[in-house]
C-alpha positions as CSV (number, residue, x, y, z in Angstrom):
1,X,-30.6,44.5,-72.5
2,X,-34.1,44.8,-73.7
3,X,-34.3,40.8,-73.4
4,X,-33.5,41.6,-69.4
5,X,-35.4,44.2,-69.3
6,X,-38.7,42.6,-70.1
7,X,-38.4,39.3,-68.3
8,X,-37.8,41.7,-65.4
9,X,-41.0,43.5,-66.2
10,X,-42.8,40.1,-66.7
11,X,-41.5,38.9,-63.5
12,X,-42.0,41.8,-61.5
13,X,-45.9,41.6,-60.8
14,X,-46.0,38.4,-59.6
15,X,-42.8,39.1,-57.2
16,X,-44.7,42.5,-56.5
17,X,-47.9,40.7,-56.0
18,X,-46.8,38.5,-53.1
19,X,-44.9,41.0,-51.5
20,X,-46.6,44.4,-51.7
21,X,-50.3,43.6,-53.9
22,X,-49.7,46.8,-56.1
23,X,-47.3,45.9,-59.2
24,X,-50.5,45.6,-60.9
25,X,-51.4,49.8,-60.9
26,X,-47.8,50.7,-61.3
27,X,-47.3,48.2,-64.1
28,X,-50.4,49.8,-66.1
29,X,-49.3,53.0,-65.8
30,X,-46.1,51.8,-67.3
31,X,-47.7,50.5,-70.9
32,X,-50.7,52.5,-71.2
33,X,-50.4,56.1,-69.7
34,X,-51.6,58.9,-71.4
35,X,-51.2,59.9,-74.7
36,X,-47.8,61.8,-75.3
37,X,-47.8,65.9,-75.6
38,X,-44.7,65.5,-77.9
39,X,-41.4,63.7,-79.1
40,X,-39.8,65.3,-76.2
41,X,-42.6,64.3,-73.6
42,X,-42.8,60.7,-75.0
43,X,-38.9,60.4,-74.8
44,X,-39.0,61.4,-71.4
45,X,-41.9,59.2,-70.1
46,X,-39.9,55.9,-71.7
47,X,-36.8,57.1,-70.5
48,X,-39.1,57.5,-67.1
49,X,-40.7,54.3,-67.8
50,X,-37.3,53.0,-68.6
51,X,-35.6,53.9,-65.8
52,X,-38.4,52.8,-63.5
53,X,-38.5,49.3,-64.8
54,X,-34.8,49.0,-64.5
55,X,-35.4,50.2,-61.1
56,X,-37.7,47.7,-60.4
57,X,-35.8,44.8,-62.1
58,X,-32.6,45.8,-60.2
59,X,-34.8,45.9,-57.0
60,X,-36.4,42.5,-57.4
61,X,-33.5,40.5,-56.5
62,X,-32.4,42.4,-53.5
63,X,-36.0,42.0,-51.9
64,X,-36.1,38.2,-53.3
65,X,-32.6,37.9,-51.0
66,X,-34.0,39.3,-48.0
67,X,-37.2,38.1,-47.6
68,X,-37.9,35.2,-49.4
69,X,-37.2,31.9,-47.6
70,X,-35.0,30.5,-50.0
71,X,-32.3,33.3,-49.0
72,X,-32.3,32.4,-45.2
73,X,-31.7,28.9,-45.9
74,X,-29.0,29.7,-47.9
75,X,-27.3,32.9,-45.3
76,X,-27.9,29.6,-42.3
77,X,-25.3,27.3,-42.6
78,X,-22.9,30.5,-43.2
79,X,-24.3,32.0,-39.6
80,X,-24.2,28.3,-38.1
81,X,-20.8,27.6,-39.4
82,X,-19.3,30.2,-37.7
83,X,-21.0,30.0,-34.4
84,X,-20.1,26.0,-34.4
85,X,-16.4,27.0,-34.9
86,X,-16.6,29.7,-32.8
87,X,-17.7,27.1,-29.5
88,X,-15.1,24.9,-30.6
89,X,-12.8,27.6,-30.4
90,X,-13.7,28.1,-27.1
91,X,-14.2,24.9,-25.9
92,X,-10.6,24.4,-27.3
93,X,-9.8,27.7,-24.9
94,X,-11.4,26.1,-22.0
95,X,-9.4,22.7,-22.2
96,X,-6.8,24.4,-23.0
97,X,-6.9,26.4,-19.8
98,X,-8.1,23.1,-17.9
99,X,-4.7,21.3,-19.0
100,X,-2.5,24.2,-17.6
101,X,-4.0,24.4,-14.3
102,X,-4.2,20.7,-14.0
103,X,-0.4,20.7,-15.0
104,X,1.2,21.5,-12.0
105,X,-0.1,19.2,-9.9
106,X,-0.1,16.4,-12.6
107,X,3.9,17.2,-12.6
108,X,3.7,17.0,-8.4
109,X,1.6,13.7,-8.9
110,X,4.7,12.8,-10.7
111,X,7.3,13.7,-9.4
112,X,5.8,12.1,-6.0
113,X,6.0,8.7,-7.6
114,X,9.2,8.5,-9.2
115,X,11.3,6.2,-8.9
116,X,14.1,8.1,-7.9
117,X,12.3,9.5,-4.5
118,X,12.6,5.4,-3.7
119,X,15.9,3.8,-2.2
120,X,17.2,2.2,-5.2
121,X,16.4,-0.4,-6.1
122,X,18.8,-3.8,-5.7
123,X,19.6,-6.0,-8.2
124,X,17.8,-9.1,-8.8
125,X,20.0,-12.0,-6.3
126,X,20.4,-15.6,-7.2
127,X,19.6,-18.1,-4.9
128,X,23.2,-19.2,-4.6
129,X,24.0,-15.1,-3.7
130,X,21.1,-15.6,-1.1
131,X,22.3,-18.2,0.4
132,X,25.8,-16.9,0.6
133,X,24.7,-13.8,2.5
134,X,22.5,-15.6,4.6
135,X,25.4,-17.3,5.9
136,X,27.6,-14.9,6.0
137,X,24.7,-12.7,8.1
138,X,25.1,-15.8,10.7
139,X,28.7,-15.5,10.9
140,X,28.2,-11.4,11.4
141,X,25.7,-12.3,14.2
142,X,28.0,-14.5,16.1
143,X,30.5,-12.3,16.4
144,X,28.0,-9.3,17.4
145,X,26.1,-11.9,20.2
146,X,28.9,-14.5,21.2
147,X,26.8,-14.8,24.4
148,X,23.5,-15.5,22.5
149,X,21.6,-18.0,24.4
150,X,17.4,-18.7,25.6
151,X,16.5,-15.9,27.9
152,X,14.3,-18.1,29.8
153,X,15.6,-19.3,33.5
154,X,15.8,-23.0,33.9
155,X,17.6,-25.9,35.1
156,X,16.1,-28.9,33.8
157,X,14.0,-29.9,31.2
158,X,10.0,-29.4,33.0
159,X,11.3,-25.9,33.7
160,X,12.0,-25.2,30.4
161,X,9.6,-26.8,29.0
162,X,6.6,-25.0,31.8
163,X,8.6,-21.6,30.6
164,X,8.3,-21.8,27.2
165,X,4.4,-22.2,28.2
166,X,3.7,-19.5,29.9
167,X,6.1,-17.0,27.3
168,X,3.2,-17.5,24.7
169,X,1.8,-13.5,24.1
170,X,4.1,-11.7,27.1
171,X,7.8,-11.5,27.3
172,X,10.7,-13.9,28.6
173,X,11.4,-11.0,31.7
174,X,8.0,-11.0,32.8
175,X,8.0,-14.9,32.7
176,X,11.0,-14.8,34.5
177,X,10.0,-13.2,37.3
178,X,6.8,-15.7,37.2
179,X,8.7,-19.2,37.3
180,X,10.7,-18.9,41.0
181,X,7.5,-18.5,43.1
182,X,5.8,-21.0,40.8
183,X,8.7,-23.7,40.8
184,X,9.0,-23.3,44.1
185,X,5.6,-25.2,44.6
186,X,6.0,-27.6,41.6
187,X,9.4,-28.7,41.3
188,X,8.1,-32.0,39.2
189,X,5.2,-32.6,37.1
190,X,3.6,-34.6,39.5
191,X,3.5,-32.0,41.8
192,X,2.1,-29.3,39.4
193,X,-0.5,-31.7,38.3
194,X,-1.8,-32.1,41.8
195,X,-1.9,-28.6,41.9
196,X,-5.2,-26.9,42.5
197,X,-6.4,-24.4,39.3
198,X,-7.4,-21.3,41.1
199,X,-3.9,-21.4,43.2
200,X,-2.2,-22.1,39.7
201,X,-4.0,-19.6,37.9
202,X,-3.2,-17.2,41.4
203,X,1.2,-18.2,40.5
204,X,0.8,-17.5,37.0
205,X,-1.4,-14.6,36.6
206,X,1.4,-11.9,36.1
207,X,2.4,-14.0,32.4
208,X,-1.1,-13.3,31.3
209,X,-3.7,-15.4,29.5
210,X,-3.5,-17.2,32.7
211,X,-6.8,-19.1,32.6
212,X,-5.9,-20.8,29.3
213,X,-2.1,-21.5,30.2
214,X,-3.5,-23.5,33.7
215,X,-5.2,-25.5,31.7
216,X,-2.2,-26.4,29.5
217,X,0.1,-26.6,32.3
218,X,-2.3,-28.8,34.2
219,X,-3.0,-30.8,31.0
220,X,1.0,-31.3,30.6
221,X,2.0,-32.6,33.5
222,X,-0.6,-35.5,34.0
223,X,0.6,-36.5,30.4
224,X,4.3,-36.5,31.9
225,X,3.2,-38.3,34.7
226,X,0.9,-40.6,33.3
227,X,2.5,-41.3,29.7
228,X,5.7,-40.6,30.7
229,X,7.4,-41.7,33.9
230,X,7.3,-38.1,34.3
231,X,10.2,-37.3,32.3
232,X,10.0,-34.9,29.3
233,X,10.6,-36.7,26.2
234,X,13.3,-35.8,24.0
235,X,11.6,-36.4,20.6
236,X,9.6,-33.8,18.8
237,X,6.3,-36.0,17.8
238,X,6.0,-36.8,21.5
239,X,6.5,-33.3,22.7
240,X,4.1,-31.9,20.0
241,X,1.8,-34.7,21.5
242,X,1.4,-32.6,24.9
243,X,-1.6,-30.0,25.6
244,X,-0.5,-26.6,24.9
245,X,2.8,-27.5,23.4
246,X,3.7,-26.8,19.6
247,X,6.1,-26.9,17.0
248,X,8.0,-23.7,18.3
249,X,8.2,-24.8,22.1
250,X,9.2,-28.3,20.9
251,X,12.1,-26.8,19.2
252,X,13.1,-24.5,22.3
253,X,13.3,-27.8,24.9
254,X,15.0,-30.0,21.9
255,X,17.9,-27.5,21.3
256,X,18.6,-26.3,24.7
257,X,17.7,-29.0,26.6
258,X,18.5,-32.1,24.8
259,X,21.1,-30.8,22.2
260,X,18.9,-31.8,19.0
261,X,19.3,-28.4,16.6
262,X,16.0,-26.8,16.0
263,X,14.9,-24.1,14.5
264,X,12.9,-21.6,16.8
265,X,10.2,-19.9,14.9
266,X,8.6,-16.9,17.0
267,X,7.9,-13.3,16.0
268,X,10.9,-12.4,16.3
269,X,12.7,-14.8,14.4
270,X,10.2,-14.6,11.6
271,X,10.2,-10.9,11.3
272,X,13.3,-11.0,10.3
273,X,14.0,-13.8,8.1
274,X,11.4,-12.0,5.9
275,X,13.7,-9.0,6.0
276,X,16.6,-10.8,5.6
277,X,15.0,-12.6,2.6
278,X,15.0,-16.0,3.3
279,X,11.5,-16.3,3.5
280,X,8.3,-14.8,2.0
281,X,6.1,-17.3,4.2
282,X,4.2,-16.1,7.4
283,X,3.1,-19.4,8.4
284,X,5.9,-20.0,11.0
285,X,6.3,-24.1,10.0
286,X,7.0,-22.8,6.2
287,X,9.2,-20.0,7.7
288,X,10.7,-23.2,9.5
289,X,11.1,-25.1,6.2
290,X,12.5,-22.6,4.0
291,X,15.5,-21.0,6.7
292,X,16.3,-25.1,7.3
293,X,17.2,-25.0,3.6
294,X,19.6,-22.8,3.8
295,X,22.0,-23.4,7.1
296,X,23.5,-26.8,8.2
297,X,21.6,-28.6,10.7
298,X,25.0,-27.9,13.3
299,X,23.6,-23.9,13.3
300,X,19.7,-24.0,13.6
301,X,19.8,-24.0,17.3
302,X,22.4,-21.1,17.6
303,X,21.3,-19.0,14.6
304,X,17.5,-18.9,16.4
305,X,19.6,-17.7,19.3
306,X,21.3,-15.1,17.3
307,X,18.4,-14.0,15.0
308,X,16.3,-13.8,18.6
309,X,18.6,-11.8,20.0
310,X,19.4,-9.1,17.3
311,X,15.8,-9.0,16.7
312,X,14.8,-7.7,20.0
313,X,17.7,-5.3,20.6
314,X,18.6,-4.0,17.2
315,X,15.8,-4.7,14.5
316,X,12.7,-3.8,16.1
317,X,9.1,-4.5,15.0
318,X,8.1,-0.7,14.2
319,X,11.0,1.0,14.4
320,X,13.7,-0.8,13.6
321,X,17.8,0.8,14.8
322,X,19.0,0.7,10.9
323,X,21.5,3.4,12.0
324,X,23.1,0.9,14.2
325,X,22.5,-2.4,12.8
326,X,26.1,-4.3,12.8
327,X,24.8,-6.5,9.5
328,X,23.2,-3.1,7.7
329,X,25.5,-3.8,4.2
330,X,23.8,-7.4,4.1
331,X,20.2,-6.7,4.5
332,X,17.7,-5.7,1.6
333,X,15.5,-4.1,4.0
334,X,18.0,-1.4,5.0
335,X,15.6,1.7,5.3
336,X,12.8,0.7,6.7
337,X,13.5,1.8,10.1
338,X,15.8,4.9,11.7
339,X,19.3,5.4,9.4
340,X,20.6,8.0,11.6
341,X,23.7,7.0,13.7
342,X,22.6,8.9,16.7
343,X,19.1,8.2,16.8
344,X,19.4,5.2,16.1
345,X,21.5,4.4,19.0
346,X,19.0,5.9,21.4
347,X,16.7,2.8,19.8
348,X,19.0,0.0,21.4
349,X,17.3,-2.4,23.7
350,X,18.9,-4.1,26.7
351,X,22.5,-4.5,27.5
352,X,23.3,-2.6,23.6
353,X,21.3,0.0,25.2
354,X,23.1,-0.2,28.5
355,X,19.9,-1.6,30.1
356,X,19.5,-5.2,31.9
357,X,18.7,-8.0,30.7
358,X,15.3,-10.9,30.5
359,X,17.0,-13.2,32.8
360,X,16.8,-12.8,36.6
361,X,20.7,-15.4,36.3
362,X,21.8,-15.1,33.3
363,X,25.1,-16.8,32.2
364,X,28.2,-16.3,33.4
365,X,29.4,-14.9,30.0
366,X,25.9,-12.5,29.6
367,X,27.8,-8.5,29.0
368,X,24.9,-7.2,30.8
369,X,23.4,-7.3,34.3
370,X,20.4,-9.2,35.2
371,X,16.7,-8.4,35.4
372,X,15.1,-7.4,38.5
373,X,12.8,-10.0,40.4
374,X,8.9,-9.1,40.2
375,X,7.5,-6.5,42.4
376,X,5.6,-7.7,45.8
377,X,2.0,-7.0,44.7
């Protein structure tokens, strides 16, 4: 204790001397007050004395805690510690709270793209199983459109072929109610190529892009004339060989003029083979290649007929009858338009909608009624 007690003493001034400047007095007083009046006296002032440097001594440290810098440094990382957790704490709140409002609408996000809002989805299909329902989609569509035929009016070859023409971006009806006034004037293609172009462009106007379609028709005929005796030829490289006459029109004369099968590739056609899933081309001469594939030569001509047909009475571009297809269990595209029996009914075009036809004389075999001539202008 006394060992304590004095290297508190000798410590004291100079912790007293930075912090108040007057250990030096007090400690004086301490070792050299005045002489004693007695036993009693002297016992008291070093009890005094005593006491006061045990005071001191046990004071020393708790200043030294609080003031000097060594103690802050110490009480910091304590103070810090506890403000870092406490922002991570909250922080860990915030995201907390972040996540469960985001969590509804992350669950909406995916619930809107699961599968199972979807049709379901088919089964891969062989070729072979392709090619097997592609066929039997033919057969289907010959029973649906025995009467399937071109809905252009003609009676020879030129007609046909000056038809086909002018059907490029407007419909077979509207070209059908161009042709009689037209053929009227220019039975042969020596005729039509002695006709003048502002009285051609006059006859043909109503078919549209008329400017462009003289030129081919003019362009035509003095190759019929000229390289051919005036006779349409009944091979495709020399048909393709004509101004304004493709792949497509080519096909049209071959099959229903000449009897050569051909497959007719318009937007019709192609529209649906894609649906249909015989093709994923949009060039219509790959479309050609790929649907040749898969019939027998003896159908081309008749399943463009067909596929024609269906396509612009049943299977429309934007809104398509699924409701009341006939073929609906064979096509992978089932879906895509209006499945509703009764709506979809109201979507039927021409005589399955119980409206007239393209052709102003259709067959004899046609279900419908024919088209009515052009309006006098």
């Amino acid at each position: 204790m006394n060992a304590e007690r004095d290297s508190a003493v000798g410590e004291q001034p100079s912790v007293e001397a930075l912090n108040t400047g007057k250990s030096d007095k007090s400690s004086s007083r301490v070792t050299s007050g005045r002489k004693p009046a007695g036993r009693g006296s002297g016992a008291s002032r070093s009890t005094v004395g005593k006491a006061a440097a045990g005071e001191t001594a046990a004071q020393a440290p708790a200043k030294t805690s609080v003031k000097a810098p060594a103690g802050k440094k110490a009480a910091a990382p304590k103070k810090t510690a506890v403000k870092r957790t406490a922002v991570k704490t909250t922080t860990a709140k915030r995201t907390a709270t972040k996540t469960t409002a985001a969590a509804p609408k992350s669950a909406k996000a995916a619930a809107a793209k699961t599968p199972a809002a979807k049709a379901p989805a088919r089964k891969p299909e062989s070729r072979a199983a392709m090619i097997r329902r592609a066929r039997r989609i033919n057969r289907e569509l010959a029973e649906v459109y025995p009467y399937a035929h071109p809905e252009l009016d003609f009676t020879n070859p030129f007609e046909l072929l000056v038809a086909t023409v002018l059907s490029a971006q407007t419909t077979d009806l509207r070209v059908n109610q161009t042709t009689p006034a037209l053929f009227a004037l220019c039975p042969t293609p020596e005729d039509m190529a002695a006709m003048d172009p502002e009285r051609l462009e006059e006859l043909i106007r109503p078919a549209g892009f008329f400017r462009a379609k003289t030129k081919s028709l003019l362009g035509l005929s003095a190759a019929l004339r000229d390289r051919f005796g005036g006779e349409v030829p009944g091979r495709l490289e020399d048909l393709v060989s004509l101004p304004g006459v493709g792949r497509k029109t080519a096909n049209v004369v071959l099959g229903n003029a000449f009897g050569v099968p051909g497959i007719t590739v318009d937007t019709h056609f192609g529209r649906l083979a894609r649906r249909f899933g015989w093709t994923t081309q949009e060039d219509p001469e790959k479309v050609e290649a790929d649907v040749a594939e898969i019939f027998p030569k003896s159908e081309w001509t008749m399943l463009s007929h067909r596929v024609v047909f269906h396509g612009r009475r049943v299977c429309h571009s934007r809104k398509p009858a699924c409701g009341a297809c006939p073929i609906a269990p064979l096509c992978p595209s089932y879906g895509e338009g209006e499945t509703d029996p009764e709506k979809a009914k109201k979507l039927l075009k021409y005589e399955m909608g119980g409206q007239p036809g393209q052709r102003l004389r259709p067959p004899a075999d046609y279900p419908g009624w024919p088209a009515a001539p052009l309006a006098a202008r």
